[in-house]
matplotlib code that plots the C-alpha trace (Angstrom):
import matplotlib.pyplot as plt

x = [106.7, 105.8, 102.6, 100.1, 97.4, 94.2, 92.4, 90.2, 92.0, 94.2, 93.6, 93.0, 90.9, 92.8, 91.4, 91.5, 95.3, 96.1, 94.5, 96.7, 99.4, 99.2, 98.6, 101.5, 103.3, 101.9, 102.8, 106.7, 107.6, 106.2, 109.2, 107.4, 107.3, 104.7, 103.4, 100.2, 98.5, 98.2, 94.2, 94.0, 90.1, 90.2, 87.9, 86.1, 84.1, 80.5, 80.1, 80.3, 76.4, 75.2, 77.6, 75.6, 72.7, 74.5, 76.4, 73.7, 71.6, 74.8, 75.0, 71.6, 71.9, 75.0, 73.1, 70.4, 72.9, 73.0, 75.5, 76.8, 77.0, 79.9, 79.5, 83.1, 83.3, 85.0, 87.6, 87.9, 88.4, 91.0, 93.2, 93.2, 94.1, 97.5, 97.7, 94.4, 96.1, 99.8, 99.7, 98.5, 100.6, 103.4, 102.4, 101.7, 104.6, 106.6, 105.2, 103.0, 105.1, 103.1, 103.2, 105.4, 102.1, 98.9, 95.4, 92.8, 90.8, 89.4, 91.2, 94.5, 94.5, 95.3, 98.9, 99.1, 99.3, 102.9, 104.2, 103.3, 103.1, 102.7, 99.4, 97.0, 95.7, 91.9, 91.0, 90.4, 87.9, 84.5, 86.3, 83.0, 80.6, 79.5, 78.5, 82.4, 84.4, 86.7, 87.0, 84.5, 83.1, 84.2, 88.1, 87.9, 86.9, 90.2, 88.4, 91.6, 93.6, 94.2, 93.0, 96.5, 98.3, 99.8, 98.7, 97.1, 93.6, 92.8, 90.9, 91.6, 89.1, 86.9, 83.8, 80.3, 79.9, 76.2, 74.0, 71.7, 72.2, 73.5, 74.3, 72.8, 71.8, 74.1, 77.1, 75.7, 76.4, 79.8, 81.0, 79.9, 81.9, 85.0, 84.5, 85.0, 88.2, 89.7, 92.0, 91.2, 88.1, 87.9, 85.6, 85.5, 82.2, 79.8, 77.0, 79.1, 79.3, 75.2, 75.3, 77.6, 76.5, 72.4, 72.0, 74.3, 74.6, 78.1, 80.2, 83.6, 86.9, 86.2, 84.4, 84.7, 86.3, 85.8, 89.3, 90.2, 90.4, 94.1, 94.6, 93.9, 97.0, 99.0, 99.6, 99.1, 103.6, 103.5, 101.4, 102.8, 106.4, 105.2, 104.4, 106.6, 107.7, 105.1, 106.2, 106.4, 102.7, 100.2, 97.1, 94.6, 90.9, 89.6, 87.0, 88.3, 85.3, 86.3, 82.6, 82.3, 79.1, 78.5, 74.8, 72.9, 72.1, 76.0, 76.5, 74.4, 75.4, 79.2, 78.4, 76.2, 79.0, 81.4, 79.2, 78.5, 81.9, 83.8, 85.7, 87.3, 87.0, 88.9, 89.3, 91.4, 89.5, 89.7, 88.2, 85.8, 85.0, 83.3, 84.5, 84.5, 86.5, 89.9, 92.1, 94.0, 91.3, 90.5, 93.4, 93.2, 95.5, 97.8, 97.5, 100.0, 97.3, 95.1, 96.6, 97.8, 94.2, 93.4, 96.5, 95.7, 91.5, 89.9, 86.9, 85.7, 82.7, 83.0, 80.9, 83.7, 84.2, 87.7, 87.3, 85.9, 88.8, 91.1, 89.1, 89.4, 93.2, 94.4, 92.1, 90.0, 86.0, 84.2, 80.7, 80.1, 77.1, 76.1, 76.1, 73.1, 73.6, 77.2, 76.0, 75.2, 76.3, 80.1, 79.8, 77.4, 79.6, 83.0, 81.3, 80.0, 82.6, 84.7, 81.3, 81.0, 77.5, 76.6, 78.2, 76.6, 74.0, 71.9, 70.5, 71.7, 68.1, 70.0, 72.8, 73.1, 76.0, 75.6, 76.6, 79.5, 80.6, 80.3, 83.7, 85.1, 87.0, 90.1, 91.5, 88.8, 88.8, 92.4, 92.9, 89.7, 91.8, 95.2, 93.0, 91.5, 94.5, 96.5, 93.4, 94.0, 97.6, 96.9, 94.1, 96.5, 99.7, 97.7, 96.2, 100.0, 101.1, 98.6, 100.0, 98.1]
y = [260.6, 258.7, 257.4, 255.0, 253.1, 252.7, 249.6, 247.1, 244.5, 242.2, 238.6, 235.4, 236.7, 236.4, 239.5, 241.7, 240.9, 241.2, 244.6, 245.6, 244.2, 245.8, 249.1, 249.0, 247.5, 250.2, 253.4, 251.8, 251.2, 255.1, 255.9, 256.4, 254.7, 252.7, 251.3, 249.6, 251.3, 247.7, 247.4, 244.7, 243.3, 240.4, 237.8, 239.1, 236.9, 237.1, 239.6, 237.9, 238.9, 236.8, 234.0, 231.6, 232.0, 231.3, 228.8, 226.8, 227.4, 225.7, 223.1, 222.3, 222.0, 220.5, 217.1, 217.3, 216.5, 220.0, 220.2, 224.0, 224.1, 224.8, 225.9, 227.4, 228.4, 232.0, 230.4, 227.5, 230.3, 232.7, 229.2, 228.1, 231.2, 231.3, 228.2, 228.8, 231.5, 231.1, 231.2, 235.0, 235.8, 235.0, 236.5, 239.4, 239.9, 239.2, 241.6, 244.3, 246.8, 247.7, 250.2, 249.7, 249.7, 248.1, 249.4, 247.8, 251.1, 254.3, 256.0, 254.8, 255.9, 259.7, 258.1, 258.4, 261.9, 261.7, 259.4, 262.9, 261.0, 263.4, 261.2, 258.7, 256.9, 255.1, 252.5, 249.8, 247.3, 248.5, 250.4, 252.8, 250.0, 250.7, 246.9, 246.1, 249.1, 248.8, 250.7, 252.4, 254.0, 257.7, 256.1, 255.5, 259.2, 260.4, 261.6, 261.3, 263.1, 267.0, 269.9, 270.9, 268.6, 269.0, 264.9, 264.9, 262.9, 260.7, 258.1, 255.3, 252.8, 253.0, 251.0, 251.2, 247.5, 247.8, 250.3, 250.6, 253.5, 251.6, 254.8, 256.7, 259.9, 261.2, 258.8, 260.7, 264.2, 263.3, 261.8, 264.1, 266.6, 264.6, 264.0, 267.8, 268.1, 265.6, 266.2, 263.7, 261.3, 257.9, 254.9, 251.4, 251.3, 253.4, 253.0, 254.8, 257.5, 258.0, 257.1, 260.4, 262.4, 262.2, 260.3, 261.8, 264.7, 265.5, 268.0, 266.7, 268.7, 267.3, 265.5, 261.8, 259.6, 255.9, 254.2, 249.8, 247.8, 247.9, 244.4, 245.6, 247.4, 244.6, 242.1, 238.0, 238.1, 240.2, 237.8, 234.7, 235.5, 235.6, 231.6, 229.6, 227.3, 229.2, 228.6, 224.5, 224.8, 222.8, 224.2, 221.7, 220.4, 221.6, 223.9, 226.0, 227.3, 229.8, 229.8, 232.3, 230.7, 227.7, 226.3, 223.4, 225.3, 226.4, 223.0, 221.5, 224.7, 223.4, 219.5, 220.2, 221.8, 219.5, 216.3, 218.4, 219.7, 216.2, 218.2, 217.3, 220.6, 221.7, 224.6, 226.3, 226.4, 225.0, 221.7, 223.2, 226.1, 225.4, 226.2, 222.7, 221.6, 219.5, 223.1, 221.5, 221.2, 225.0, 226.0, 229.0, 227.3, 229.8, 232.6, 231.3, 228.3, 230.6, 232.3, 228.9, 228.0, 230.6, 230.2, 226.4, 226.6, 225.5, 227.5, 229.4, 229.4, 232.3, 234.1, 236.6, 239.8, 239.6, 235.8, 237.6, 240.6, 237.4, 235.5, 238.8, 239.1, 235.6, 235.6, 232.4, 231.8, 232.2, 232.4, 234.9, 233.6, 236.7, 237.0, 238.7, 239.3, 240.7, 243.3, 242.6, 246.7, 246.2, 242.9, 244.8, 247.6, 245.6, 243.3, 246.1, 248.1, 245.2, 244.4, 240.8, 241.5, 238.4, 236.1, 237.2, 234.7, 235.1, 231.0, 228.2, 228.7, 231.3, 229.1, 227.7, 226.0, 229.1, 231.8, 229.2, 229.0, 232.7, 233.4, 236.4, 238.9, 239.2, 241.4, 243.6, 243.0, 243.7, 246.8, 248.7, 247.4, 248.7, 251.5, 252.1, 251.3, 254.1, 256.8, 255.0, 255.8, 259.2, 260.0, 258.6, 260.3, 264.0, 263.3, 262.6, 266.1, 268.2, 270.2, 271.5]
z = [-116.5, -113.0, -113.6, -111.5, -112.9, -110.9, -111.5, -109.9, -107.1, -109.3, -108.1, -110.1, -113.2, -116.3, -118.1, -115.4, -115.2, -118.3, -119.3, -116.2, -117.9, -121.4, -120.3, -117.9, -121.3, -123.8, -121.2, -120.6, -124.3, -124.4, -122.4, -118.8, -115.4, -114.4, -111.5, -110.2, -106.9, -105.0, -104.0, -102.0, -101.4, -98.5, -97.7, -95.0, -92.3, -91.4, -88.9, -85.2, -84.5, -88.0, -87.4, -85.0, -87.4, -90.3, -89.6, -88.0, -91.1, -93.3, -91.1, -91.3, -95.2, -94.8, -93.1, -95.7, -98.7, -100.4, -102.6, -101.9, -98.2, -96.7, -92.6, -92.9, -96.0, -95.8, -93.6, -95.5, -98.7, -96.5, -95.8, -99.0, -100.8, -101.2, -102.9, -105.3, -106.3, -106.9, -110.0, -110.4, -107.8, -109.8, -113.1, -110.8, -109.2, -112.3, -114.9, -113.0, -110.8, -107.4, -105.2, -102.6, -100.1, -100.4, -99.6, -98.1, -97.4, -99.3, -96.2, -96.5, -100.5, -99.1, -99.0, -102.5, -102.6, -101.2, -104.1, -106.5, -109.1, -112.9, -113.6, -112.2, -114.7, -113.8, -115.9, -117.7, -116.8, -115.1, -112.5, -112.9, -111.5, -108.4, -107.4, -108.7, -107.4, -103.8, -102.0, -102.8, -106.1, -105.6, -105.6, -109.3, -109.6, -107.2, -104.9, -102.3, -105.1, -103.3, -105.1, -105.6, -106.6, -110.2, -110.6, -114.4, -113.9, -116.8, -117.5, -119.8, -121.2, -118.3, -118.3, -116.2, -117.4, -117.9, -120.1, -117.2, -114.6, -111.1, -108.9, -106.0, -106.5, -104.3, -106.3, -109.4, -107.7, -106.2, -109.2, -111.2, -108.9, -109.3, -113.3, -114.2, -112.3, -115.1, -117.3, -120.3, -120.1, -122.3, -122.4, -123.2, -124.4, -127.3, -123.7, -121.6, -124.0, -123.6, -119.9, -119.0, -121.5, -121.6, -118.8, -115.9, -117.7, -116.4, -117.6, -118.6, -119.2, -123.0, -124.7, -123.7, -125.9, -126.7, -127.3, -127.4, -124.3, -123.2, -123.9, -127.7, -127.8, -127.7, -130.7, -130.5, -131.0, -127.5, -125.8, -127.0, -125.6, -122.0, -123.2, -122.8, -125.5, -127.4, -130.8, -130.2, -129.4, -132.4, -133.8, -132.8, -133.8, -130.9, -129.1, -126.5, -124.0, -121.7, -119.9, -116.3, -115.4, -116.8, -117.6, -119.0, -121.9, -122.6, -122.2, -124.4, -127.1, -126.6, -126.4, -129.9, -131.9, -130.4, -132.0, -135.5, -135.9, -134.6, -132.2, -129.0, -126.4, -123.6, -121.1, -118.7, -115.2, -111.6, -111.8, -109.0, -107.3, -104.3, -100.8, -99.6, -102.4, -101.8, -102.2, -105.3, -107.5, -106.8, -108.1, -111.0, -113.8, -114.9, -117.7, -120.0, -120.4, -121.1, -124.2, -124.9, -125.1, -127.8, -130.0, -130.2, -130.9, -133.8, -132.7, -128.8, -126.8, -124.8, -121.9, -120.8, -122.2, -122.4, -123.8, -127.0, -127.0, -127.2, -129.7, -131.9, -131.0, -132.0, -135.3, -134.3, -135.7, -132.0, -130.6, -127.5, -125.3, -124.0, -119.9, -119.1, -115.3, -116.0, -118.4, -122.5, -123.6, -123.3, -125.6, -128.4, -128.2, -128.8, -131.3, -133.5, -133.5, -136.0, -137.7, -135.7, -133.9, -135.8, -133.0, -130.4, -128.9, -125.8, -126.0, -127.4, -130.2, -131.7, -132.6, -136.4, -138.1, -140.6, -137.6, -136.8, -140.0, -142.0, -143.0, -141.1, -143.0, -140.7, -142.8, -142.4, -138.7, -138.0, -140.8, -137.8, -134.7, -136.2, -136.8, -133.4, -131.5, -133.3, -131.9, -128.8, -128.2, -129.7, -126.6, -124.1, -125.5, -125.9, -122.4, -120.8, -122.5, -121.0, -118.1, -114.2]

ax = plt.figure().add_subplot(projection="3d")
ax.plot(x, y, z, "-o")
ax.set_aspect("equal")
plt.show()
């Protein structure tokens, strides 16, 4: 079958990639073509009527010594792009097929109904969040998809991010609209489940089902051989922290185990991202590092949601410090579904050497995941034979 996935605009984040990635991965070794519908999401600048304002007011903290001003800092971030991100671009261009157009519009995705492709595949990632989805929200529900085309309209592993409700009432009718012209629904999360049942209360073709994140349908071997030299690399006595938004008090919580366990710890970010930053020490390391970085851990400190998927994937003892702002449902909902709600933390008080150290049965752990992922494949192989 020609099939398109619809995700969020792939740029630098490493998770986001690489769901992309092993969904694109799982669908080809099933025999189909895949391709990527290439979202593009640009730095925009201020609009000219804000602009004399604004920059004046940046200027202004610029001379008092604040240490985030930037006047230009969305032209400073539009110059330096290309080079902060060349290393996604490359993994991009290398393992995830793209449409041979790119949109930058909601409008311009009525194009895709020429491709006629046999299925459009939304998902993963929180592709349902409002705040999160571009073009615009109604996109990740097809809404550009005609009413007669044969296209099958599936959903895979699609997340709202959140447990809380985010959408208009008007977002709630027209995606609710959308929703029952599916053809197979799935969800990342046990709170998206209760969200479109009892709280939007739509009606869906079927009834929803909750399947792995597509990274989870990979194994550690099929991430490892995009690595290079990934068999020369040494299990070190080390703490990887793979931390979004950093804070004193995740600092102190990584310093603290660092002392107590006599470990050394390391990361994989830009040495800075601020605007007004020389451009080379924005630049996002690549993603090999990345998975370098969980193969070689002793132990992870993780805020990202797809830092814990990884933890889980590679086996390694791990601490999630939850990120409140970014949503806490898609981390309970992962964690409890392999029995692990026990390292989850919200502060660094709720941290003992005891939660560090509880042995994790990864037997246990791996026996539900091989588990899962076979009801995974099922959904999406069942959903890909259904016919318009």
């Amino acid at each position: 079958m020609k099939i398109a996935i619809l995700t969020l605009p792939l740029h630098y984040n490493y998770g986001g990639n690489l769901q992309c990635y092993a969904l694109i991965h799982t669908l080809q070794s099933l025999g189909h073509e895949v391709c990527n519908i290439a979202i593009v999401q640009e730095q925009k600048l201020p609009p000219l009527k804000q602009r004399p304002f604004l920059y004046t007011k940046r200027f202004i903290n610029k001379i008092l010594g604040r240490q985030y001003s930037c006047v230009f800092s969305e032209h400073k971030i539009i110059r330096d792009r290309d080079i902060v991100h060349k290393y996604a671009d490359e993994f991009i261009s290398s393992n995830i097929p793209l449409t041979p157009h790119k949109y930058k519009d909601a409008l311009s995705l009525n194009e895709l109904n020429d491709y006629k492709f046999d299925a459009i595949i939304v998902g993963s990632d929180q592709v349902w969040r409002p705040k999160y989805a571009f073009p615009d929200i109604r996109s990740f529900f097809l809404d550009f998809l005609k009413n007669n085309q044969k296209t099958l309209r599936i959903s895979y592993a699609a997340s709202f991010g959140t447990d809380m409700q985010e959408y208009s009432e008007k977002e709630i009718r027209d995606c609710g609209n959308l929703i029952e012209k599916f053809d197979a629904v799935s969800v990342r999360e046990s709170s998206a489940l209760h969200l479109i049942n009892n709280v939007f209360k739509w009606k869906c073709p079927a009834a929803p089902q909750l399947v792995l994140d597509p990274t989870m349908l990979l194994e550690k071997d099929e991430y490892l051989k995009i690595v290079p030299y990934s068999t020369e690399i040494k299990k070190t006595k080390e703490l990887f922290y793979y931390i979004l938004d950093m804070t004193p008090d995740k600092k102190k919580l990584i310093d603290n185990i660092c002392i107590d366990e006599e470990l050394k710890k390391f990361t994989v970010f830009p040495k800075s991202t601020l605007p007004n930053s020389k451009v080379e020490d924005k630049v996002i390391p690549p993603v090999e590092r990345w998975i370098q970085g969980f193969n070689k851990a002793a132990i992870i400190i993780t805020d990202s949601f797809h830092g814990c998927v990884f933890s889980i994937i590679f086996n390694k003892p791990f601490i999630v410090y939850a990120n409140e702002k970014r949503g806490i449902a898609r981390f309970r909902s992962l964690l409890e579904m392999f029995n692990l709600e026990d390292r989850l933390i919200t502060n660094s008080s709720e941290f003992n050497q005891a939660k560090l150290h509880s042995a994790i049965d990864w037997t246990k752990v791996n026996f539900i995941k091989e588990e899962k992922k076979e009801q995974s494949l099922t959904f999406l192989q069942d959903a890909l034979k259904r016919q318009r």
